[in-house]
VOZALO-211893 format. One record per residue (C-alpha): x, y, z. Coordinates in steps of 0.25 Angstrom, whole numbers, padded with zeros to 4 digits, always signed. Example, Ala and Ser with C-alpha at 12.3 -4.5 7.8 and 13.67 -1.06 7.14 Angstrom:
BEGIN
+0049-0018+0031+0055-0004+0029
! end
This chain:
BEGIN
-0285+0092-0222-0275+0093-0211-0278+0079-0205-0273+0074-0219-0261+0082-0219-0253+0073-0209-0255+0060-0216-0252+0067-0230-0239+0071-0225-0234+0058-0217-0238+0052-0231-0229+0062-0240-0217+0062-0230-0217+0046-0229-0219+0046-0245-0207+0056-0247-0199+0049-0236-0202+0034-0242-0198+0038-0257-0186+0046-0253-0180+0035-0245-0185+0025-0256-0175+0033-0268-0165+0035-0258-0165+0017-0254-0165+0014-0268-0153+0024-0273-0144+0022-0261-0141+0009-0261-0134+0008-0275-0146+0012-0281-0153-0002-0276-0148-0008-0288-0141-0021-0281-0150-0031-0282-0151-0032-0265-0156-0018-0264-0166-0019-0274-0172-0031-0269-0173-0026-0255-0181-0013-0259-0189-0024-0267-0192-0033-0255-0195-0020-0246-0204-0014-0257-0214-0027-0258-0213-0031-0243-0219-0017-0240-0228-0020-0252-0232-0032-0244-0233-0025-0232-0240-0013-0233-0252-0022-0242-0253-0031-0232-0256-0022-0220-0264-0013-0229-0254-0001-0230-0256-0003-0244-0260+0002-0253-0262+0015-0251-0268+0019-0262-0271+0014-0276-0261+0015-0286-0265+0023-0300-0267+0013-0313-0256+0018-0319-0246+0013-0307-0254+0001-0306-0250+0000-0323-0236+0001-0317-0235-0009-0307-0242-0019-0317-0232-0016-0328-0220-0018-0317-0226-0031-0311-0228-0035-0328-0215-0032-0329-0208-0039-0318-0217-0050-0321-0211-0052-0334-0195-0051-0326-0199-0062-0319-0205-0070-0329-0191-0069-0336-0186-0079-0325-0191-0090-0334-0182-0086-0346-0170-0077-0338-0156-0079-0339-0156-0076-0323-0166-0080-0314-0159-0070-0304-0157-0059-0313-0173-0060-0319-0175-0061-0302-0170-0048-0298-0177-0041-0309-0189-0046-0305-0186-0042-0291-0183-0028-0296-0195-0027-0305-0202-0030-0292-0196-0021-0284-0197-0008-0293-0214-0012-0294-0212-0014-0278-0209+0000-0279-0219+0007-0287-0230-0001-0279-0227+0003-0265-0224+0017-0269-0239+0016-0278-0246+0009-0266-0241+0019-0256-0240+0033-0263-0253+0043-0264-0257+0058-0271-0255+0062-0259-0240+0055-0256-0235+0053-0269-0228+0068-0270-0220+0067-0257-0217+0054-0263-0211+0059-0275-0203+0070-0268-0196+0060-0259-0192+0053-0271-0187+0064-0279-0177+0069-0266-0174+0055-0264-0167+0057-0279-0162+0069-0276-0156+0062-0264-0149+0051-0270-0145+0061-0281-0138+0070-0270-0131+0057-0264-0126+0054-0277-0119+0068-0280-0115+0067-0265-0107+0054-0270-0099+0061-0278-0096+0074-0270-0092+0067-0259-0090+0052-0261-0083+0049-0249-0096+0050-0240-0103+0039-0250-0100+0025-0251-0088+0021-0263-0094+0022-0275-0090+0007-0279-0096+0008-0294-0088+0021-0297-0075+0013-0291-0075+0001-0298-0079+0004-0313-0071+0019-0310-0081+0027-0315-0085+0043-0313-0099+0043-0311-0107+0045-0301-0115+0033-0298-0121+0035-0282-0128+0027-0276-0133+0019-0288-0120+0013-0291-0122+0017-0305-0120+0029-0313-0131+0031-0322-0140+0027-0310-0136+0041-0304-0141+0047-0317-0153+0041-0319-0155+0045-0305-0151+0061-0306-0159+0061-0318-0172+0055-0314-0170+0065-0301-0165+0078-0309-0180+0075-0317-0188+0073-0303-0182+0087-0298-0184+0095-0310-0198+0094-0309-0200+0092-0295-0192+0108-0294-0201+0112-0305-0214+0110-0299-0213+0112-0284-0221+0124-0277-0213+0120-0264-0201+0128-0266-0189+0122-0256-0194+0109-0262-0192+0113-0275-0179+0120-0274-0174+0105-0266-0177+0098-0278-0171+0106-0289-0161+0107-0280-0160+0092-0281-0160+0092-0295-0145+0095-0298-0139+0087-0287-0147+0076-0296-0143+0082-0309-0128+0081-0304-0129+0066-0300-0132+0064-0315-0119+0071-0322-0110+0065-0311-0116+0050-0317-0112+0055-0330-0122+0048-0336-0127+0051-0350-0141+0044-0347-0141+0054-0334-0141+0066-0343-0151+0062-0353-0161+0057-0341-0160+0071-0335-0162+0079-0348-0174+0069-0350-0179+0072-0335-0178+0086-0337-0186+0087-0352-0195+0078-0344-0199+0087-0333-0199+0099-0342-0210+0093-0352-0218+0086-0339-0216+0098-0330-0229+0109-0327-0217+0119-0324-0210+0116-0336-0203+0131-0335-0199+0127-0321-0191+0115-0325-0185+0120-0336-0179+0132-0326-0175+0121-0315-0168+0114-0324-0161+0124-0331-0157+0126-0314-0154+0114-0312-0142+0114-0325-0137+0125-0323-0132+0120-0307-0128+0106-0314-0120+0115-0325-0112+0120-0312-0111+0108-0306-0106+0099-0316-0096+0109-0319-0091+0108-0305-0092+0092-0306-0083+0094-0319-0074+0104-0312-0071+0093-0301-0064+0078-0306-0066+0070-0294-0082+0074-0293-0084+0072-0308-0076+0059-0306-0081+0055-0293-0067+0053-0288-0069+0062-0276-0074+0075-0271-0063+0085-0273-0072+0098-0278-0085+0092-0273-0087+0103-0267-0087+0110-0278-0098+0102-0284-0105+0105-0273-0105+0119-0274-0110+0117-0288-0120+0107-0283-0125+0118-0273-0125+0128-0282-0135+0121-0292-0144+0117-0281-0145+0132-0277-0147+0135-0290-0158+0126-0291-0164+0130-0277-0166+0143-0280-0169+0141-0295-0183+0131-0289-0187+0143-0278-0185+0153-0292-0195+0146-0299-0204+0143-0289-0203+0156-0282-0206+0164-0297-0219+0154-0301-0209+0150-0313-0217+0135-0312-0230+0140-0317-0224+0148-0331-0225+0145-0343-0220+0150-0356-0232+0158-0365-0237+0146-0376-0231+0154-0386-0218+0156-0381-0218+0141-0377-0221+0135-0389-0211+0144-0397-0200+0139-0387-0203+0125-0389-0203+0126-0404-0191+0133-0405-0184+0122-0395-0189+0111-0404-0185+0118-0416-0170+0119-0410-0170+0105-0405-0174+0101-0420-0164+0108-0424-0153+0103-0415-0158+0089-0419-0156+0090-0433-0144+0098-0431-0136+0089-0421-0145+0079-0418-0139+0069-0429-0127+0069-0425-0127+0067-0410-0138+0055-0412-0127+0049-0424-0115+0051-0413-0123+0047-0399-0128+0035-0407-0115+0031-0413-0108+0034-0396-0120+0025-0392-0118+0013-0399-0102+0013-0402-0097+0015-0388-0084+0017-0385-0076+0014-0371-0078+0025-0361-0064+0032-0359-0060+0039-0346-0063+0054-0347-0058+0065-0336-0073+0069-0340-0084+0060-0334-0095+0067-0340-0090+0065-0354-0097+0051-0356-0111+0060-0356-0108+0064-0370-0107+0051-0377-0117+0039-0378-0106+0028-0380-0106+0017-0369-0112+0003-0369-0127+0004-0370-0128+0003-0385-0124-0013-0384-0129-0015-0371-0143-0011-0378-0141-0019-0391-0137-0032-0383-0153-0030-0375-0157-0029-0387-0151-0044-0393-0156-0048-0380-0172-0043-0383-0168-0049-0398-0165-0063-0392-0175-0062-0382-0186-0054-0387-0197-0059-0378-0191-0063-0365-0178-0058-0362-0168-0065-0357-0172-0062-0345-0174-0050-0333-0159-0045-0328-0151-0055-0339-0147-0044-0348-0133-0046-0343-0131-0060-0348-0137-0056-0363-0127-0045-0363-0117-0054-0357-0116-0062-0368-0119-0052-0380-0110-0040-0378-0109-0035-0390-0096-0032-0385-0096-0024-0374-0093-0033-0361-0096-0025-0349-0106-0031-0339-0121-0027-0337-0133-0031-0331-0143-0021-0340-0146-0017-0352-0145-0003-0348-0160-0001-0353-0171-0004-0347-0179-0008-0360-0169-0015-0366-0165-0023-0353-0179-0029-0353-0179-0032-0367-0169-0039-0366-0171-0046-0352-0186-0046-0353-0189-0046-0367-0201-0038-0376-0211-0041-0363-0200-0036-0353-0199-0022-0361-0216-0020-0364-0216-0022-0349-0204-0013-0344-0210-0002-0355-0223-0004-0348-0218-0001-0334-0212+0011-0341-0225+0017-0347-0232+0012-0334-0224+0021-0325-0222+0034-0334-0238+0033-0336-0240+0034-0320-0228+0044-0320-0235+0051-0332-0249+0051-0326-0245+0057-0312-0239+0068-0318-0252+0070-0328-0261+0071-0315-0251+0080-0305-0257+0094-0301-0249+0097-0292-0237+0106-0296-0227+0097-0288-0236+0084-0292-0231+0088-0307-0217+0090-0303-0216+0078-0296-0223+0069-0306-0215+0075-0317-0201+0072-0310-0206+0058-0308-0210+0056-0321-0198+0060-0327-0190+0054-0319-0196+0040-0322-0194+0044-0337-0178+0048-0335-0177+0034-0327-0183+0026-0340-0173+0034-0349-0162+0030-0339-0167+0016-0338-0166+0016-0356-0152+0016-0353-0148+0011-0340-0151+0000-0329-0161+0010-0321-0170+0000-0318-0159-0009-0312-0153+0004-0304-0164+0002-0295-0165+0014-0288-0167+0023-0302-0179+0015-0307-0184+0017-0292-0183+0030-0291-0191+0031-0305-0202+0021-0301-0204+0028-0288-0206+0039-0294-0216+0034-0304-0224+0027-0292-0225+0040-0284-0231+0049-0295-0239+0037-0297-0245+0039-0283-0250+0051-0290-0262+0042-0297-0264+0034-0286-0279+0033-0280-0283+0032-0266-0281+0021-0255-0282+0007-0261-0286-0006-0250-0284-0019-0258-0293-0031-0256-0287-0042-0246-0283-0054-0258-0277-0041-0265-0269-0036-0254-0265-0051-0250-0260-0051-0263-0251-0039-0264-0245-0045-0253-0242-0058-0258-0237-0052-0271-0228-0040-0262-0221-0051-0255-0219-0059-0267-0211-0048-0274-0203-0045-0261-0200-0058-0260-0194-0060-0276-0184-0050-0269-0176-0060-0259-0171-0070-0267-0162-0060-0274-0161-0051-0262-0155-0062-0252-0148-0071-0263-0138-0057-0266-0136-0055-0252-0131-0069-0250-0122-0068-0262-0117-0055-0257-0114-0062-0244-0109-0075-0249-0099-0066-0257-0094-0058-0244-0093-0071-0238-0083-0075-0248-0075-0066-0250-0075-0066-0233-0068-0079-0236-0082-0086-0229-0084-0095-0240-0095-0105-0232-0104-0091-0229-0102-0088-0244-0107-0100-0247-0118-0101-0238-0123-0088-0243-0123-0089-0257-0130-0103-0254-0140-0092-0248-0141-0085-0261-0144-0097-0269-0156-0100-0257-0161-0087-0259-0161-0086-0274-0159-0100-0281-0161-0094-0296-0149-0085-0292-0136-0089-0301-0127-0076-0293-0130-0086-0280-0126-0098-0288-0114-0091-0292-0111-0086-0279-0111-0099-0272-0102-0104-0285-0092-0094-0281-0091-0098-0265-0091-0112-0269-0080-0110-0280-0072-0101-0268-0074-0114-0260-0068-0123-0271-0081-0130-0271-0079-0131-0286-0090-0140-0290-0100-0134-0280-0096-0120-0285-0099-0125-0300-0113-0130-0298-0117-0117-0292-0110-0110-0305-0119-0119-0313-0132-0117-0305-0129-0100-0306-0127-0104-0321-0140-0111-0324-0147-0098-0317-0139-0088-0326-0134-0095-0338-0131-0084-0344-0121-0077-0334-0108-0079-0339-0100-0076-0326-0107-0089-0319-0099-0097-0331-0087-0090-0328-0089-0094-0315-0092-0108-0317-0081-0110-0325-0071-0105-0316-0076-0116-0305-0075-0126-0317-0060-0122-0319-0058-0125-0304-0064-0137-0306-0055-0141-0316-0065-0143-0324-0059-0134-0336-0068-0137-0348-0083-0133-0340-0073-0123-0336-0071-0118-0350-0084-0121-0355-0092-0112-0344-0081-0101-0348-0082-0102-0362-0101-0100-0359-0098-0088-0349-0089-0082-0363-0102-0084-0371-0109-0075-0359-0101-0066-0358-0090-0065-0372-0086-0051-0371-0082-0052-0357-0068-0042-0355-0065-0050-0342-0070-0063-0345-0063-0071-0335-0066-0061-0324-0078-0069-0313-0085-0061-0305-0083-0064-0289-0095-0058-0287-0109-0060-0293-0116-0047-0301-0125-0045-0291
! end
């Protein structure tokens, strides 16, 4: 036994080590959104894929069937993405999805190939404190914003809400949600009582986090986390009493948010310490709460049967009632806030938007769903909802890239397949969720697998109403987690056979390789940009001649070098690129506007006025239609 120990606990401290620093690589570098990050986690993940196969490092064991069902549904599915290059509206677009799609199956592979029985819990602690992390750093933001970098998203669209380190608001409260769900019911079933008293600890530091994002889909994603854990839970009672903790520490804490403009603002930190008090309070509250309950045995009580099932009856009874009395009403006014929205006016109270529905999401969803009526089978291709948007509106302008729903998105980029296989990937991953948590013994296997499980359940609800599974960083923090409990089902060691192995190989470095094209080609754009406005205009062209070697197919390096030809004056030069961008993305409306502004300097007025008058059929509701962007979206 004890000659087993040493290796057991290298194994577990390198397991919680490696997924601690995984969330923490992933969330603090803008939530690894930008296309750059992303494909450099991708071409590391499938190298060390590569590696570890090829020198007989892995596997280390034999991943269950239902992970193995997974991966075959994510390897169907971005299959599918990439055979949307032959129809897509943007070969460069339908590219990086197929990069991410890769990366994201990258992930759950080396974290099924590596994990164990015997590793897998340390493996979902790390993750679970690397969230608490990040949910600290983000509250941190906001107490005290001069010791983080300028929040460059909050300055230029002026906005409120707390949107470190994703860059994005509801990110943050997907996030706190998915990590309010993990410590719940982690806390609830932890016999190691300084653990447990750390992570409920955590949990209103994450709660936090999510009411300074003032996001509505941040409040429903908890209150599901929460009813989650309670009906999944062993220690159902214990969850119930943390909870009821960890709300009334928030209750203070939000009160002193209230109390203090510039925190509820995110204008400064006058009366953060203040908040801070708060904050400490309710993390004493919460400490000494866990050792309660675990110092009493309050985790193995139950309430009688009886006593039980009258309590339940008489809560269904009164939430019948409170349906029928009210319900009516609110689902006749939150319908009609829904899909008549009305402009956001400034209030002195952030957190006011939390009680109405209106925004853009109603037409955002109806315009998905024209798209999946036009294009029912096929899609108009991965990453290309933009330009269907673009040119049907429905009369709301703004600019987007998603659907803001990770159903409908592939509906109306990938068709009917593109959803069946998404909803497979879905089902795929809550059934290896579901059956770790079927076969845990262990009290803290049941906590943790029941966090995790929940947790992958808030991040689908948060990705039915947001771009989560482009805010990188959130769908991994949920994949990992599914790939760690399904370490739980793992078998023993696993040695392929020699064309097997060979072949892993070929295939790992294959998909590591799909990442450079778009990795190196937005670098050089980056550059050739710097270089321009440097005033280095033969570097700036060199570079986006760089980009265009690096990714031919990509019309944002065609526009680029447009751009640095046009600056030139090389007027005819800077129109063929124009074109060549065009033919790649003949649907993007700002390479027209482009085209003919070079065609104006040309002299050449009437192609001028007929390439304006296509990119106002792309783009007709446009508020600043002559504006031209100096930089491309990327």
């Amino acid at each position: 036994m004890s000659m087993g120990a040493g290796p057991t606990r290298t194994g577990n401290v390198l397991a919680f080590a490696g997924t601690f620093g995984l969330v923490l690589a992933y969330a603090l570098r803008g939530g690894s959104y930008d296309i750059v990050v992303f494909e450099e986690y991708g071409l590391l993940i499938w190298w060390l894929l590569a590696v570890g196969i090829a020198f007989g490092v892995l596997p280390r064991v034999r991943p269950g069937r239902v992970v193995i069902l997974l991966c075959a549904a994510m390897l169907a599915y971005a299959a599918w993405t990439a055979l949307s290059l032959a129809w897509t509206q943007s070969s460069e677009l339908t590219t990086e999805e197929v990069a991410r799609s890769l990366d994201y199956l990258g992930l759950v592979l080396l974290l099924s190939l590596i994990l164990s029985k015997d590793t897998w819990r340390a493996a979902a602690q790390g993750l679970a404190f690397g969230a608490f992390a990040v949910c600290a750093l983000a509250v941190a933001s906001r107490l005290a914003p001069g010791a983080f970098p300028a929040d460059v998203v909050a300055s230029t669209l002026k906005i409120d809400r707390l949107s470190y380190p994703f860059g994005y608001w509801n990110a943050v409260a997907a996030w706190g949600a998915m990590s309010t769900t993990i410590g719940l019911a982690w806390s609830a079933h932890d016999r190691l009582i300084p653990r447990r008293a750390a992570v409920l600890a955590s949990v209103p530091v994450a709660v936090l986090a999510t009411y300074l994002s003032y996001s509505r889909a941040g409040v429903l994603g908890t209150a599901l986390g929460v009813a989650l854990v309670i009906l999944a839970s062993r220690n159902r009672l214990t969850v119930v009493i943390h909870a009821a903790l960890v709300a009334a520490g928030v209750a203070i804490v939000i009160l002193a948010v209230r109390a203090a403009p510039e925190i509820a603002h995110g204008t400064g930190d006058h009366s953060a310490l203040t908040v801070l008090a708060g904050l400490a309070g309710a993390i004493v509250v919460c400490i000494v709460g866990a050792w309660l309950t675990g110092q009493r045995g309050v985790d193995g009580r139950h309430l009688p049967p009886r006593p039980a099932r009258a309590l339940a009856a008489a809560c269904c009874v009164a939430a019948f009632l409170a349906a029928a009395i009210v319900g009516p009403t609110l689902i006749r006014k939150g319908w009609h806030s829904f899909s008549h929205p009305v402009a956001v006016t400034s209030t002195s109270d952030p957190a006011a938007r939390l009680l109405t529905l209106s925004g853009v999401r109603y037409d955002v969803w109806k315009s998905a769903l024209a798209a999946f009526d036009a294009h029912p089978l096929d899609g108009t291709g991965a990453g290309t909802f933009e330009f269907w948007f673009n040119r049907h509106p429905d009369g709301d302008p703004q600019f987007l890239r998603n659907a803001h729903n990770l159903w409908l998105q592939n509906m109306a980029e990938l068709g009917l397949p593109g959803l069946l296989l998404i909803l497979a990937f879905a089902i795929a991953a809550l059934a290896a969720a579901v059956s770790a948590r079927r076969r845990a013994r262990r009290t803290l296997s049941v906590g943790l697998s029941t966090g995790f499980l929940a947790a992958f359940v808030v991040f689908l609800f948060h990705a039915s109403v947001d771009w989560m599974w482009e805010s990188t960083a959130i769908t991994v923090l949920a994949l990992a987690g599914v790939s760690v409990l399904g370490a739980r089902l793992a078998g023993r060691s696993w040695r392929l056979a020699w064309w097997a192995r060979a072949t892993a190989v070929v295939l790992a470095l294959g998909a590591g390789a799909l990442q450079l094209p778009g990795l190196l080609s937005t670098n050089d754009i980056a550059r050739s940009q710097a270089s321009e406005h440097a005033g280095n205009g033969n570097q700036a062209l060199a570079l986006a001649n760089d980009a265009v070697q690096a990714e031919p197919w990509s019309a944002s390096a065609y526009e680029q070098r447009g751009l640095v030809l046009e600056a030139a004056g090389r007027y005819q030069a800077a129109a063929t690129a124009l074109r060549r961008a065009i033919s790649d993305e003949p649907t993007n409306y700002v390479h027209w506007i482009d085209l003919a502004r070079i065609q104006t300097e040309r002299g050449r007025f009437g192609a001028a006025l007929s390439d304006y008058a296509r990119a106002q059929e792309l783009r007709p509701d446009s508020v600043a239609f002559g504006f031209t962007p100096a930089v491309t979206r990327r």
